[in-house]
N, C-alpha and C positions, 0 to 999 in steps of 0.2 A: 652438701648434696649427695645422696645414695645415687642415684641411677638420672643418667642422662639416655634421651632418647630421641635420635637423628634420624630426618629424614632429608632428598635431595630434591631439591623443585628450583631449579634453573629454566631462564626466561618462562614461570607461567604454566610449568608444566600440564598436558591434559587436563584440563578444569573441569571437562564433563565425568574423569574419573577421580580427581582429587574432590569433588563435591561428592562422592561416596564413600571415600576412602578416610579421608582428614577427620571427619566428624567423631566415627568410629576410634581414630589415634588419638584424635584429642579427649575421648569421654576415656579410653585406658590409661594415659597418660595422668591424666588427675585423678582417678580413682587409684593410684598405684602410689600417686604423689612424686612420682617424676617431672623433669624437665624436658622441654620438648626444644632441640634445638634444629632447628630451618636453615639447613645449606642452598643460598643463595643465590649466591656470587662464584662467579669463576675465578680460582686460583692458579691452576695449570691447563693455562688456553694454546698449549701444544699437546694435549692429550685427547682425547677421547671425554665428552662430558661427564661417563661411567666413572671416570678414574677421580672428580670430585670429591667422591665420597672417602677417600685419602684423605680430606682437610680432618677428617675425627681425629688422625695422628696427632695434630697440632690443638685443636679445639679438644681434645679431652684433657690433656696433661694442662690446658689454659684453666678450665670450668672447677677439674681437683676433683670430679663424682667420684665413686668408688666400683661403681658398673657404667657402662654403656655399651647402648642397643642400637643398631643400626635396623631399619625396617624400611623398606621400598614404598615409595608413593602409590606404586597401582596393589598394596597389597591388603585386604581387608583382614582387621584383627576385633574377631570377636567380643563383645563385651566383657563376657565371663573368664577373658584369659588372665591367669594367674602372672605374675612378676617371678619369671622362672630364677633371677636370681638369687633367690632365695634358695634354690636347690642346687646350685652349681658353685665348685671349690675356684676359690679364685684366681687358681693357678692355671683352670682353664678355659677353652673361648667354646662357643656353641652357634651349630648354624641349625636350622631346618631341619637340612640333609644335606649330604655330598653326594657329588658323583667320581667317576674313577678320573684320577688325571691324567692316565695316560690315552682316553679317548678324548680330552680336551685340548691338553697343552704338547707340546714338543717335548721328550723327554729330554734331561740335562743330569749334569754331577748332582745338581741340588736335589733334585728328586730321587734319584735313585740312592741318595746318602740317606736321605731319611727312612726311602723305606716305605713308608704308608699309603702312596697313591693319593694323596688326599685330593679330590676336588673342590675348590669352594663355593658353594650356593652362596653369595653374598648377601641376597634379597632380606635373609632374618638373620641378623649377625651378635651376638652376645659377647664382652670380653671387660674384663676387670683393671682396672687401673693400671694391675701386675704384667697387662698384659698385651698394650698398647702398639707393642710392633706386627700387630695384625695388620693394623693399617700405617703401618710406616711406608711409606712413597720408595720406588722403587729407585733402585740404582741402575737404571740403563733407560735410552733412549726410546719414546714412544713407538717408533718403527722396527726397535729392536721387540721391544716384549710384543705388540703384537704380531711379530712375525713367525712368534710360539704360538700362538694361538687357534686351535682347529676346530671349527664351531661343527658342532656333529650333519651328521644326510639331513637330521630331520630340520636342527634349528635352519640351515641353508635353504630345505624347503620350504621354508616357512615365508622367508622374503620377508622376516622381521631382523634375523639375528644375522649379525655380520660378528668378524675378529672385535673389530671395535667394540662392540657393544658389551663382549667379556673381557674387556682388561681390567674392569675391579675383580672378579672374578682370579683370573691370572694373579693378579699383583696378591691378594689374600692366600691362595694358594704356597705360590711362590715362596712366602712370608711365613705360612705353616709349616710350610717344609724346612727354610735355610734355618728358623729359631728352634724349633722343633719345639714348635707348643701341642700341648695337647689341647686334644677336640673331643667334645661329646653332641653327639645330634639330638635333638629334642625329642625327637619320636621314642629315639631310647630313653632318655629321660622321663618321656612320659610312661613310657612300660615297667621304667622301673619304680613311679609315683604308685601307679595304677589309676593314673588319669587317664579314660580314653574323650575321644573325642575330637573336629578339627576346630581350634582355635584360631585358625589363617586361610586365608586362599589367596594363592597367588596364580595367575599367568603371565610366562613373561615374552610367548612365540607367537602371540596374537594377536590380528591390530586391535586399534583404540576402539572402534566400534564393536567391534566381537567383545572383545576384553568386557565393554559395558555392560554386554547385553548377558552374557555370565556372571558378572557380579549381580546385576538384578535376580537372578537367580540364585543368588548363593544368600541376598540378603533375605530372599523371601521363607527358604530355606531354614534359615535361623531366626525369622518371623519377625524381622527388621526392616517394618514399613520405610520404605524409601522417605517417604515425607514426613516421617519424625524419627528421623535417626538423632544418636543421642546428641 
């Protein structure tokens, strides 16, 4: 298998956005000829459910692909988006975008040794068999790592995003910093294709109802009749 591609849906997740969302994953999924594998089940039910999507550590070195993509449940991915692996050395991992980590996390040795500030947008996550200790599970105590964790003015005003809710976030971060893998974000990647265009949308500060009512909007946008998504 080339490419595996995870998503997390623990107990049921939002159905009135996975009935928008999933259809979409599942029509790039086989058009790409990927594997689409379904985190479930809880593994580490002292964490935060965010911190799940750590079982890829385990479930990719099991499956043998040679890529895997982590993609978030409420995030819609357009039909026409390309199998960015195909453009990425497989020495490195690829998100979205980042942000700076010293507005997110607690600063520490491990950060500051590497150097690059990396923040990780976990949401579109890319990384090569080479490279699997992106999501290696953290070495310290749920209450420890999120007690690094400073969710910004805005996400707090939001009254969606708590520490909690970024400790995949955290823990990838963390992971890019102590291995010192390299990253490339896709937006550059695509400047450097010379593909424009947005093949994603994601919100992740917004409730379920907002959330919905923007995706409708985004599908109409890309002229993706609700009622015959692919």
């Amino acid at each position: 298998m080339r490419l595996a591609v995870y998503t997390l849906n623990i107990d049921n997740y939002a159905p009135e956005i996975t009935a928008l969302t999933y259809p979409l994953i599942k029509f790039w999924v086989g058009k790409v000829g990927a594997e689409w594998v379904e985190i479930k089940t809880r593994r580490f039910p002292d964490w935060p459910v965010t911190y799940e999507k750590l079982q890829i550590y385990d479930l990719a070195r099991a499956n043998g692909a040679e890529w895997h993509h982590y993609i978030d449940s409420d995030a819609l991915v357009h039909p026409d988006t390309p199998d960015w692996s195909n453009y990425v050395q497989r020495d490195t991992v690829m998100h979205n975008g980042t942000d700076f980590a010293g507005l997110r996390w607690r600063p520490c040795d491990v950060f500051r040794r590497d150097g690059r500030n990396i923040g990780s947008c976990n949401w579109n996550t890319w990384a090569s068999s080479w490279c699997l200790d992106l999501w290696r599970p953290l070495e310290m105590s749920p209450a420890e790592a999120i007690a690094r964790i400073r969710p910004t003015q805005g996400e707090r005003a939001s009254g969606v995003i708590t520490p909690e809710h970024l400790v995949d976030d955290f823990a990838l971060s963390f992971n890019i910093a102590r291995c010192g893998l390299k990253l490339q974000n896709l937006q550059t990647l695509q400047n450097v294709l010379g593909i424009a265009g947005d093949y994603y949308w994601h919100a992740y500060d917004v409730p379920v109802a907002e959330k919905v009512r923007q995706m409708r909007e985004v599908l109409d946008r890309w002229r993706i009749p609700v009622g015959s998504l692919p």
